[in-house]
C-alpha positions as CSV (number, residue, x, y, z in Angstrom):
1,X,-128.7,-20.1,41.3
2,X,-129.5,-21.4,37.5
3,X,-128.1,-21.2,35.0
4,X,-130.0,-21.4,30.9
5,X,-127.9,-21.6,27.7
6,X,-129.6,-20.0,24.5
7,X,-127.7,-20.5,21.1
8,X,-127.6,-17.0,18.6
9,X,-126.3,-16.8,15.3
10,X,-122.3,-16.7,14.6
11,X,-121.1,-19.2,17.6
12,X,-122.7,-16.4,19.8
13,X,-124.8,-17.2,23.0
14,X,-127.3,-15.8,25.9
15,X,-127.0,-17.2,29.4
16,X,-130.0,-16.5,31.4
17,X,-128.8,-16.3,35.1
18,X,-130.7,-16.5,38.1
19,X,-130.3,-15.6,41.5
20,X,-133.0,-16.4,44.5
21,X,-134.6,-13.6,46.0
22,X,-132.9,-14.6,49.2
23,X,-129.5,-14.4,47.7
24,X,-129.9,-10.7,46.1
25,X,-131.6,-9.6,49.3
26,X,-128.3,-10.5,51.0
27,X,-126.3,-8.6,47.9
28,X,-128.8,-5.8,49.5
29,X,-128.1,-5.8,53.2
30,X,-124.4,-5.5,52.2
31,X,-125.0,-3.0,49.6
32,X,-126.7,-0.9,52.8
33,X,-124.3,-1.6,55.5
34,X,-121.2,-0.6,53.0
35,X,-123.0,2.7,52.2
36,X,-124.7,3.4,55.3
37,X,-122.1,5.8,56.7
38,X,-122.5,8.0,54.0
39,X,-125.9,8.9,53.9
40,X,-127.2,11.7,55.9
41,X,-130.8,12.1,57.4
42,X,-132.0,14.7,59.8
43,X,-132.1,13.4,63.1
44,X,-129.6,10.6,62.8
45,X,-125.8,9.8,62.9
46,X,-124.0,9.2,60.1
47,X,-123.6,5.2,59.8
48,X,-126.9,5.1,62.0
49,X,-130.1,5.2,60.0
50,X,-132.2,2.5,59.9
51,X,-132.4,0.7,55.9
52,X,-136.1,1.0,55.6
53,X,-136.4,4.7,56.8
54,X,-133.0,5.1,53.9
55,X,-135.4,3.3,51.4
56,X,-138.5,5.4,52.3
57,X,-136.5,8.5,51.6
58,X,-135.0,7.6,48.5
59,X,-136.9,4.5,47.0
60,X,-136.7,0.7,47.4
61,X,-134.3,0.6,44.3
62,X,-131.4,2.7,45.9
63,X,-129.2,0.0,46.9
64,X,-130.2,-2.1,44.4
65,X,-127.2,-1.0,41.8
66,X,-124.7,-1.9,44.3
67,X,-125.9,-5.1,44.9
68,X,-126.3,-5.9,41.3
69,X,-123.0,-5.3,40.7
70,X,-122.1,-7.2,44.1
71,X,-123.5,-10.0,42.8
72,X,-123.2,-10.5,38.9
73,X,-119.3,-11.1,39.0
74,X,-119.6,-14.4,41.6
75,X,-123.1,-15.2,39.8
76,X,-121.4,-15.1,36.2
77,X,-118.3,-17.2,37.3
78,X,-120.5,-19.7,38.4
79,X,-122.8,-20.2,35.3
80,X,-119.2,-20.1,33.4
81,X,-118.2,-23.3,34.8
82,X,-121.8,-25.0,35.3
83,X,-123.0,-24.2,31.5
84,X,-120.7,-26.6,29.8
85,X,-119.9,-24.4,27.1
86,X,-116.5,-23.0,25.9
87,X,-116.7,-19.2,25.8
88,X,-114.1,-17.0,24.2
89,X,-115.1,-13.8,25.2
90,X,-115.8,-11.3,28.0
91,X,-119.3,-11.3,28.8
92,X,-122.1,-8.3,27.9
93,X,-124.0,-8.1,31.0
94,X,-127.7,-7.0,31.3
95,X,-130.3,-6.9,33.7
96,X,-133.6,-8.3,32.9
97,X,-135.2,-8.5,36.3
98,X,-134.9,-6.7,39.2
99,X,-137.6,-6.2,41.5
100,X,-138.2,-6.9,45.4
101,X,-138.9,-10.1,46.8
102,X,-138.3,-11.7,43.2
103,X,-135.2,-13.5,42.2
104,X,-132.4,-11.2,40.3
105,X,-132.1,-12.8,36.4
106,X,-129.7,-11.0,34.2
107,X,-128.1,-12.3,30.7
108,X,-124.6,-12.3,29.4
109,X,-124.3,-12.4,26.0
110,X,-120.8,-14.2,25.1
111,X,-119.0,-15.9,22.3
112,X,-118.3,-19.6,22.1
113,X,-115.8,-21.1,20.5
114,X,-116.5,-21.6,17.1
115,X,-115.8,-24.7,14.9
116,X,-113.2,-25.4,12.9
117,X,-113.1,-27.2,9.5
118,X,-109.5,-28.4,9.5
119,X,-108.0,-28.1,6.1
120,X,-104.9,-30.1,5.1
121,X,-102.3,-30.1,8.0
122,X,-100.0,-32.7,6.8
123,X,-97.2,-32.5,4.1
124,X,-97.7,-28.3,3.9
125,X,-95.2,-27.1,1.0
126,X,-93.1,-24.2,2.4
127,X,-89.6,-22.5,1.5
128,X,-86.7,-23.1,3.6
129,X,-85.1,-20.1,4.5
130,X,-81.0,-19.7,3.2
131,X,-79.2,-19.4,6.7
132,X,-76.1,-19.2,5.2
133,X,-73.9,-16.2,6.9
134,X,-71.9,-14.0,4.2
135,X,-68.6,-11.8,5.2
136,X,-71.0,-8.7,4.8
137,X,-73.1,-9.5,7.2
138,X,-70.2,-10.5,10.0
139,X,-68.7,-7.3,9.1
140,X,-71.9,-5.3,9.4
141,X,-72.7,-7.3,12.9
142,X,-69.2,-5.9,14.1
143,X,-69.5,-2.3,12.8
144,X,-72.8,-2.1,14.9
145,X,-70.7,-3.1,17.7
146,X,-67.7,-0.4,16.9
147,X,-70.9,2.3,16.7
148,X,-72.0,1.0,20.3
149,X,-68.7,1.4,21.4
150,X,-68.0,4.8,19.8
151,X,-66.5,8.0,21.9
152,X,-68.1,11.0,21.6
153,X,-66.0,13.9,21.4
154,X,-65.9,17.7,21.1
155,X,-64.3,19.0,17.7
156,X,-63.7,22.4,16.2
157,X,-65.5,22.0,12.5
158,X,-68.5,23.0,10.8
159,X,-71.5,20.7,11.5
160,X,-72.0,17.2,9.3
161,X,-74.4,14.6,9.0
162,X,-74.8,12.3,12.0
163,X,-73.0,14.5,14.3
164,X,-74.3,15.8,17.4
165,X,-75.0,19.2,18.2
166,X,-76.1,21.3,20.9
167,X,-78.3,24.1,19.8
168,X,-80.0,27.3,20.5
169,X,-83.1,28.0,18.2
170,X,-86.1,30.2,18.4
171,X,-88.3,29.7,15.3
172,X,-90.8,33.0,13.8
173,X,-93.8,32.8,11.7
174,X,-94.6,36.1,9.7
175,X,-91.7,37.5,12.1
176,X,-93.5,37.1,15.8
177,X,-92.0,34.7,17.6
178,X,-94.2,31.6,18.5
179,X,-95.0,29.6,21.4
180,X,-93.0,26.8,22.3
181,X,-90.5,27.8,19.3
182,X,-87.3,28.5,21.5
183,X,-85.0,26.0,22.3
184,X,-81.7,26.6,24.7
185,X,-78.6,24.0,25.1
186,X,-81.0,21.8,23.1
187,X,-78.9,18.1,21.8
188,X,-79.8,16.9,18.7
189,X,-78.4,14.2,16.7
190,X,-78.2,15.2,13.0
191,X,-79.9,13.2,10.5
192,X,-81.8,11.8,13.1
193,X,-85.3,13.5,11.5
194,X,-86.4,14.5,14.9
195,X,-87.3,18.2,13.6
196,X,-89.6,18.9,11.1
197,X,-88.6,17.6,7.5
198,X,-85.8,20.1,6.4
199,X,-84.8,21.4,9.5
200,X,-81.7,19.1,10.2
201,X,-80.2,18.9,6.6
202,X,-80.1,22.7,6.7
203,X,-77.8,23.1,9.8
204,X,-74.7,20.9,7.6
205,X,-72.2,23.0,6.8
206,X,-73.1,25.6,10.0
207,X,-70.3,27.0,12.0
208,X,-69.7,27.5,16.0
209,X,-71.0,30.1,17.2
210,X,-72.5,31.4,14.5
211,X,-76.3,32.5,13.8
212,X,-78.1,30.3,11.1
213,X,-81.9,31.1,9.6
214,X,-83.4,27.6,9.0
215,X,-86.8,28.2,6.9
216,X,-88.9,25.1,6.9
217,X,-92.5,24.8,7.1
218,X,-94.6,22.9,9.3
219,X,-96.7,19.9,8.2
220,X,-100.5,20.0,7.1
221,X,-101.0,17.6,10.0
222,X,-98.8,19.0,13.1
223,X,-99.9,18.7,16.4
224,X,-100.6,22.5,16.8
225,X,-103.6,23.8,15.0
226,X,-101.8,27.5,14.2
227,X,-98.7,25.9,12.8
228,X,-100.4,23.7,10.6
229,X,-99.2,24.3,6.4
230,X,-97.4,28.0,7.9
231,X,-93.8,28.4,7.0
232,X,-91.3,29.6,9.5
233,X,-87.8,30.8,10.2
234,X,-85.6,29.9,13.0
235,X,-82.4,31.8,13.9
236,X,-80.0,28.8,15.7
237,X,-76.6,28.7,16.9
238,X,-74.6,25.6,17.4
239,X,-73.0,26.3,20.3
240,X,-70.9,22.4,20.3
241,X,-70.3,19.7,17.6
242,X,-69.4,16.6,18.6
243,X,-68.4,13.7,16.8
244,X,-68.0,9.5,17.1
245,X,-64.7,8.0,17.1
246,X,-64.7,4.6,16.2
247,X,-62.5,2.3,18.3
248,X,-59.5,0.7,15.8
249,X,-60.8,-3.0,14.5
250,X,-57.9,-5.1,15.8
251,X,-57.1,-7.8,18.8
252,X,-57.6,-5.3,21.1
253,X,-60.8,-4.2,20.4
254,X,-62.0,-8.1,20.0
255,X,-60.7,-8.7,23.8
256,X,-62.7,-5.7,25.5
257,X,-66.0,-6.5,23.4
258,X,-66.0,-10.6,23.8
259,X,-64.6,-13.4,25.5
260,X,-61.8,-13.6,22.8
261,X,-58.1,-12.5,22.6
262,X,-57.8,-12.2,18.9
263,X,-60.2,-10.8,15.8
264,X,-60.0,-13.5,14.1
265,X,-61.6,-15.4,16.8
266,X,-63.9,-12.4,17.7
267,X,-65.3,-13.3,13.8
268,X,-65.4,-16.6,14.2
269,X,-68.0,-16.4,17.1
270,X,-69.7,-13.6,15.4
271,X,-70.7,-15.0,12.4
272,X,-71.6,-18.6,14.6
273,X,-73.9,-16.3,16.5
274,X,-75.6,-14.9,13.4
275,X,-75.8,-18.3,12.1
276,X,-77.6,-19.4,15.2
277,X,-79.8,-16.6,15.0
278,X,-80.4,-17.4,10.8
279,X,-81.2,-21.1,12.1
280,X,-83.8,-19.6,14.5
281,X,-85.6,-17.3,12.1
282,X,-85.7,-20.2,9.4
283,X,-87.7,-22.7,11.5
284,X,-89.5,-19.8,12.7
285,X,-90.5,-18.3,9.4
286,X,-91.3,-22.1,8.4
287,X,-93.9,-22.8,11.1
288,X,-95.6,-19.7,10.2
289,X,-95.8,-20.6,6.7
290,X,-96.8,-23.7,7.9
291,X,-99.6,-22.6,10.1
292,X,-100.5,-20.0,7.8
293,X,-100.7,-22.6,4.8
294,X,-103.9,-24.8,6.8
295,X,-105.2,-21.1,7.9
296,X,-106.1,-20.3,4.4
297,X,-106.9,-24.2,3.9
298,X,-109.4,-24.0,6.8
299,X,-112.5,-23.2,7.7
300,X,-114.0,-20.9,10.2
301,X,-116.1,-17.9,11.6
302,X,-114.4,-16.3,14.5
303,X,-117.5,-14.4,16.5
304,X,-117.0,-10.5,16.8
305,X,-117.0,-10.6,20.4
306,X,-114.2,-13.1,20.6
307,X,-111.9,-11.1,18.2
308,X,-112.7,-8.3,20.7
309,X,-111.6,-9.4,23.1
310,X,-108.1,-11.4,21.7
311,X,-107.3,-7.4,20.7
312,X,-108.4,-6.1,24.2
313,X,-106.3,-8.5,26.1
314,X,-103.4,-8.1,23.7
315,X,-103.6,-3.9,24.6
316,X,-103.4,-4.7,28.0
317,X,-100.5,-6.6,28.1
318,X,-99.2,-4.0,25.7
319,X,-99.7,-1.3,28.2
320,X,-98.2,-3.1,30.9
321,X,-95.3,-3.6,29.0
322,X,-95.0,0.7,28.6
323,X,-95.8,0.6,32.6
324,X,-92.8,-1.6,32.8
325,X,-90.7,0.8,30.9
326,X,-91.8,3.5,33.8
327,X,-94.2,4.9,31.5
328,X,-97.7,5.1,32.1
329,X,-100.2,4.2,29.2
330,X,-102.0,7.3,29.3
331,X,-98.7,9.6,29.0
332,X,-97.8,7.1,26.2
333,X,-100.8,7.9,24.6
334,X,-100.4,11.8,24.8
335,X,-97.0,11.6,23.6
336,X,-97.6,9.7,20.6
337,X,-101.1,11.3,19.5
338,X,-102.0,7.8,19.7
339,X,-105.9,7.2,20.6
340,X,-107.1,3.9,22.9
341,X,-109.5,3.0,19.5
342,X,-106.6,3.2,16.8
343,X,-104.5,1.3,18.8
344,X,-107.4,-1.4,19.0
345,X,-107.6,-1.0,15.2
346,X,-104.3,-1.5,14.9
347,X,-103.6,-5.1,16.5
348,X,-106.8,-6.3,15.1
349,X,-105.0,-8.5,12.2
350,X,-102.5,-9.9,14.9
351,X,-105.6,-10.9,17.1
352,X,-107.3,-12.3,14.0
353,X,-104.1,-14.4,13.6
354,X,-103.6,-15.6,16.7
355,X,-107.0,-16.6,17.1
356,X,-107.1,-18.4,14.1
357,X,-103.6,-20.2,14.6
358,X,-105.0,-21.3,18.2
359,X,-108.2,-22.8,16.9
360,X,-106.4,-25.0,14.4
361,X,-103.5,-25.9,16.4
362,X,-106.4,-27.3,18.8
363,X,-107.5,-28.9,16.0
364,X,-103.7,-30.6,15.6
365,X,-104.3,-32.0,18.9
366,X,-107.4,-33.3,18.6
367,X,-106.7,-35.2,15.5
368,X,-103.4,-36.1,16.3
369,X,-104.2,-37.0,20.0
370,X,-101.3,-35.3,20.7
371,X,-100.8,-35.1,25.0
372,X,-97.9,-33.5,27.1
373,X,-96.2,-35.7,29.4
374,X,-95.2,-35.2,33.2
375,X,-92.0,-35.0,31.7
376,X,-92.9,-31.8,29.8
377,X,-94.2,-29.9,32.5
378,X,-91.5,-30.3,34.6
379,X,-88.8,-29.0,32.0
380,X,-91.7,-25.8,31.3
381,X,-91.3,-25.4,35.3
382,X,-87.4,-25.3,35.3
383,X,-87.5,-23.2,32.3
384,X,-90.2,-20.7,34.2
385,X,-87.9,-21.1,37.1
386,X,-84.8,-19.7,35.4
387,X,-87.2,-16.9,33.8
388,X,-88.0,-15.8,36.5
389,X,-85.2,-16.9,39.1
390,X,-87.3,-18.4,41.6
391,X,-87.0,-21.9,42.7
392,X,-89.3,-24.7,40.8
393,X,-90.6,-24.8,44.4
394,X,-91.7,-21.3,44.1
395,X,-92.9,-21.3,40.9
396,X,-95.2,-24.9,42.0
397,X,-96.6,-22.8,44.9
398,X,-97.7,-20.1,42.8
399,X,-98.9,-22.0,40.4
400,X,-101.3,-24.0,43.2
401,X,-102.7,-20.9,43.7
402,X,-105.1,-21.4,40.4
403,X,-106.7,-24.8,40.0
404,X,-106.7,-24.6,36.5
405,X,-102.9,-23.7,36.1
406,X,-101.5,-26.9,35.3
407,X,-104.0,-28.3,32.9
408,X,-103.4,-24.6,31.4
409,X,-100.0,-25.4,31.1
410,X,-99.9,-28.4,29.4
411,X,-102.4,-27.5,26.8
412,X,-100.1,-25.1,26.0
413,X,-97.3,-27.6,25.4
414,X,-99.5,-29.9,23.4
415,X,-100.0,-27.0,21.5
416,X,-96.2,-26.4,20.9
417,X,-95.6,-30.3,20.2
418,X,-98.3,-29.6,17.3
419,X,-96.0,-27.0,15.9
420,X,-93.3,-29.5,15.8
421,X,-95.7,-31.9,14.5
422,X,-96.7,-29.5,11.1
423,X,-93.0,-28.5,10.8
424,X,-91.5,-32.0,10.9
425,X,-94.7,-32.7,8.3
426,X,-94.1,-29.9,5.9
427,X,-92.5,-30.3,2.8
428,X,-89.8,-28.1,2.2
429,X,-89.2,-26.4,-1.1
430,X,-86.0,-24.6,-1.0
431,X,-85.3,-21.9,-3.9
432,X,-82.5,-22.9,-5.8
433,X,-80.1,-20.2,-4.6
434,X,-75.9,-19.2,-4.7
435,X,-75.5,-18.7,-1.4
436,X,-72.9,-15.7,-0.6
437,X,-69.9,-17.0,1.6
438,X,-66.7,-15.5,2.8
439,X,-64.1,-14.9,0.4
440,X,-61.5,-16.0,3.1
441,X,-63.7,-19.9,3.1
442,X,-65.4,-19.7,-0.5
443,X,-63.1,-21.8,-3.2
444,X,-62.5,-19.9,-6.0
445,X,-64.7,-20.9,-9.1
446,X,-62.6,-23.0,-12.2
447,X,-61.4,-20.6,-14.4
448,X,-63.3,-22.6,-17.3
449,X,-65.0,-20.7,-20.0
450,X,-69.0,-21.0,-19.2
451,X,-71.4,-20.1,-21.7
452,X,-73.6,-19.2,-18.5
453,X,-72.9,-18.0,-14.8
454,X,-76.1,-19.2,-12.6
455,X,-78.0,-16.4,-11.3
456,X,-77.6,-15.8,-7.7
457,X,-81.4,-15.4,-5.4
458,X,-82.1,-15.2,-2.2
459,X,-85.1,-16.3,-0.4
460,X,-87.2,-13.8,1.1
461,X,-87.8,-13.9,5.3
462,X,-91.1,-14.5,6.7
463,X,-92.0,-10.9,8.1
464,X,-94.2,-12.9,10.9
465,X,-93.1,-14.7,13.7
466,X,-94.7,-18.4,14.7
467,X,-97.0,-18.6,16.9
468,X,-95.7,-19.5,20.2
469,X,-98.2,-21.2,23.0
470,X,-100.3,-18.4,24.1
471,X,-103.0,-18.7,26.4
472,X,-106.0,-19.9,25.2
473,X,-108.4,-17.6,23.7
474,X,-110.9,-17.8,26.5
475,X,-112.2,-14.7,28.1
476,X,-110.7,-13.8,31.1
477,X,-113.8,-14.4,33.7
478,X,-114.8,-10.8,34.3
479,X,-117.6,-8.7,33.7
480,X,-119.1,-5.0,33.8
481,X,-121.1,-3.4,36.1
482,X,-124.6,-3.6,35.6
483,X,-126.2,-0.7,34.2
């Protein structure tokens, strides 16, 4: 096999593979002898008829597909490694010759990785982040935890908002009843928007037992194509009300919901937590200001097929996430409307991003000569370990399962220690802001006259997390069938 490199436009490139004509007539034979048994000929068993009298019948060329596609995937992995170029994307495969007793050639068009212009990395001006806690939030922290602890009960009342209900509906439009209008025993959380705009709000105030007309009318864009823009009427009854009850905020309720006998100590720990967490979101929203700061200070044209790829493999781990959950993506995709291409659409700018901060971030290496030490990979494969409770044993046999693994690994952790590097670099501007703290810990101002009172700010949260070590942007080695 060879294997020739030719440069396009845009960090984009052709490789012309070749396979000897002894090598694809082998991709042949095993083409024929996997589809042997099922071809029919008069005369002959199934699984019994000779290749060339198969080939006289139907043409020279009628295995040739399924050796093609044999043969591409092993042929492509091998020019991958022997071209000495770094390719970012998944190959676009096509045949340029294929005839008998000549070698195969077919190209894959790919992207390489591009190059970077690094802009200024060192001494990046960002805001620090206030991670100061306030009494507001503690107590907001511990009425989510009362909600999550609520009781539901049954009560005797007309319905309000937030309550839930157990309802019968059917719903009419121009009087006839419609399909898939009629509900029975049906739950529903009011206020929860889960009906068409209207309908909810208009069942406050509704009594047990008693029939309610509900007019709403559907949205220009509903699902079904006779309901769109029609107003209707459905006739419910609310057949049970039920209610929360909050459990009572005192020592009590701090020993069944934490490790702590008392509230006060139950707030204590709270607003540690949410101080830990604040801490966390600050360096977090600083590396991605940061990173985004040489981004726009930077220079480079990320190649189409590349980007295509970044939001392909981003889908996929998406959908394995649903299939996780016990959902499958297609049934994901009915139930939200949701179409394979918008959802492509839609992660583009987070592929872009991640791309982008990848590429510099190498850059950060480079020019740092930053390394990771043995040291470092064997704290990663502790922390793996405890991930995924297997033994560092376990996780160092799976591991020598793919050559390529470790040296995977610990680019990733030079690429987290250039994170470190920008952050401990960057310059950090905090706003000049009154932080908001309890009234129980805050001193109390001097009562002095003040011709002014300083304005109190707050800084705004990055609404992006920072990039964490992904795996490089290279194409997973895999290609299409041959056409």
């Amino acid at each position: 096999m060879s294997v020739k490199v030719e440069k396009l436009d845009k960090s984009m490139a052709k490789l012309i593979i070749e396979v000897s004509a002894e090598d694809f007539e082998k991709a042949v034979e095993k083409a024929y002898q996997k589809n042997k048994g099922k071809i029919s000929i008069p005369g002959f068993r199934k699984g019994k008829v000779p290749r060339k009298m198969i080939e006289n019948m139907y043409g020279k060329e009628v295995f040739y597909e399924d050796a093609a596609n044999e043969i591409i995937p092993e042929a492509y992995d091998k020019a991958y490694d022997e071209c000495g170029e770094e390719i970012v994307s998944s190959p676009k495969i096509e045949v340029v010759t294929l005839e008998a007793g000549k070698p195969f050639v077919f190209s894959a068009e790919v992207a390489l990785k591009p190059p970077v212009k690094l802009g200024k990395y060192k001494g990046v001006k960002v805001e620090a982040p206030d991670t100061a806690v306030s009494a507001a939030e503690v107590n907001e922290a511990i009425e989510k935890e009362r909600e999550a602890n609520a009781r539901t009960i049954s009560v005797e009342r007309p319905v309000k908002k937030d309550d839930d209900i157990v309802l019968d509906f059917e719903g009419f439009v121009d009087g006839v009843a419609f399909e898939g209008g009629k509900g029975e025993n049906y739950p529903l959380t009011i206020g929860s928007n889960s009906f068409i705009p209207g309908f909810e709000d208009q069942l406050v105030g509704a009594k047990i037992g008693e029939e309610k007309e509900v007019n709403v009318t559907f949205p220009e864009d509903y699902h079904a194509e006779d309901l769109k823009g029609k107003a209707a009427t459905f006739k419910c009854t609310v057949k049970e009300v039920k209610e929360k009850e909050l459990p009572k905020l005192d020592d009590e309720f701090a020993s069944e919901v934490s490790d702590f006998e008392t509230l006060a100590e139950y707030k204590a720990d709270v607003k540690k937590k949410l101080g830990e967490k604040k801490e966390q979101e600050a360096k977090a929203a600083k590396e991605e200001a940061a990173i985004t700061a040489i981004i726009e200070d930077s220079e480079m044209d990320i190649p189409d097929a590349m980007l295509e790829t970044q939001q392909r493999q981003m889908l996929d781990e998406f959908a394995q996430r649903i299939t996780s959950q016990g959902l499958s993506f297609e049934q994901y995709m009915q139930f939200t409307g949701a179409t394979k291409e918008a959802l492509l659409e839609q992660v583009k700018p987070n592929a872009l991003r991640k791309i982008q901060a990848r590429l510099i971030l190498e850059e950060v290496v480079k020019a740092e000569k930053i390394v990771a030490s043995e040291e470092d990979y064997q704290k990663e494969l502790e922390s793996m370990a405890e991930v995924y409770q297997m033994t560092v044993d376990e996780i160092k046999d799976t591991l020598s399962k793919n050559e390529k693994a470790k040296e995977q690994i610990m680019e990733d952790l030079a690429i987290n220690k250039a994170v470190e590097f920008i952050v401990d670099n960057a310059k950090a501007e905090a706003k000049k802001a009154a932080k908001k703290a309890d009234k129980e810990e805050a001193a109390e101002e001097p009562k002095a006259e003040k011709k002014t009172a300083a304005k109190k700010t707050t800084t705004k949260k990055a609404d992006a997390e920072a990039p964490k070590a992904e795996k490089k942007p290279a194409a997973k080695k895999t290609t299409k069938k041959a056409e």
